[in-house]
C-alpha positions as CSV (number, residue, x, y, z in Angstrom):
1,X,50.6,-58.1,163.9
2,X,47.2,-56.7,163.9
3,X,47.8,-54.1,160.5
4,X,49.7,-58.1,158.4
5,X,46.5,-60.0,159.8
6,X,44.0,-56.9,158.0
7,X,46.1,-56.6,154.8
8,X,45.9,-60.5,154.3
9,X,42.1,-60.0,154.8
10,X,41.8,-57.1,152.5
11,X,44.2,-58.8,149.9
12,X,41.6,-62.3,150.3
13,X,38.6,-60.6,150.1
14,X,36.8,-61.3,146.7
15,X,33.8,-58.9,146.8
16,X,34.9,-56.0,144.5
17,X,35.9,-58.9,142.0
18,X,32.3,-58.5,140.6
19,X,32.7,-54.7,140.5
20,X,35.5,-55.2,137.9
21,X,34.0,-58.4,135.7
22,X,30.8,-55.9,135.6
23,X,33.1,-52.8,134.6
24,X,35.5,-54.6,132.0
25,X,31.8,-56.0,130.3
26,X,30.2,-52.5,130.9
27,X,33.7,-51.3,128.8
28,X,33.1,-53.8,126.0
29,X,29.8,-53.4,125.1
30,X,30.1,-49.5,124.8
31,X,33.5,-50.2,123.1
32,X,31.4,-52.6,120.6
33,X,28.7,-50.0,120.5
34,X,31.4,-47.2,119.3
35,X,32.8,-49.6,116.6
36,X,29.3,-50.2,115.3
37,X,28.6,-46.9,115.0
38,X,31.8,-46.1,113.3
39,X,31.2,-48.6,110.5
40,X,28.0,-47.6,109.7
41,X,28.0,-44.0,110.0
42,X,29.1,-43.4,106.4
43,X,26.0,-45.6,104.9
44,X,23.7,-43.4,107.1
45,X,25.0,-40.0,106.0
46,X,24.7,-41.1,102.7
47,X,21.3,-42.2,102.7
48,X,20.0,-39.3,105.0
49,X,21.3,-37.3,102.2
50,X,19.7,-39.1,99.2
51,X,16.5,-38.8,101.6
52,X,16.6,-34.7,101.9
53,X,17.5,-34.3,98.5
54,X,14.1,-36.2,97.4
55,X,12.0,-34.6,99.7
56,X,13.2,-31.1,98.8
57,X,12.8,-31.9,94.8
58,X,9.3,-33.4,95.4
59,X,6.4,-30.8,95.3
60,X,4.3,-30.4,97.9
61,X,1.0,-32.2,97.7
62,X,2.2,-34.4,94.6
63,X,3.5,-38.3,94.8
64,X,6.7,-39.5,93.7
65,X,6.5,-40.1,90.6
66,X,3.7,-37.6,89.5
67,X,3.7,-34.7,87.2
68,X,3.7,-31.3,89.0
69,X,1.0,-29.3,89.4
70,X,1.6,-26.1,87.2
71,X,1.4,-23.4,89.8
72,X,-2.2,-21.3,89.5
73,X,-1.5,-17.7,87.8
74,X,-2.5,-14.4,89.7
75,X,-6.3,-12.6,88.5
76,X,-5.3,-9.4,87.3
């Protein structure tokens, strides 16, 4: 009678209820985290892109906008 009177206590015992509610929330925000990043990924590879191709086309030492600086010639 001793092993029915410790499975009715185990099966009442509340305590790792919290555990789960703190894992099922711990679940959705990482789920919620994953579907953000999904949705925006495309928008940021885009713009990372339209970034690097500036930056590479823009001479060093010059502003946007500016008109390049012809390149010195060598004294010969």
């Amino acid at each position: 009678m001793k092993l029915f009177a410790n499975i009715k206590s185990f099966a009442a015992d509340e305590s790792g209820a919290v555990t789960v509610d703190w894992v099922v929330l711990t679940a959705a925000i990482v789920g919620l985290g994953i579907a953000v990043i999904a949705s925006v990924q495309g928008g940021v590879n885009t713009l990372a892109n339209s970034i690097s191709s500036a930056v590479s086309t823009t001479a060093t030492g010059t502003t946007p906008g500016a008109a390049p600086v012809p390149a010195e010639e060598p004294e010969t």
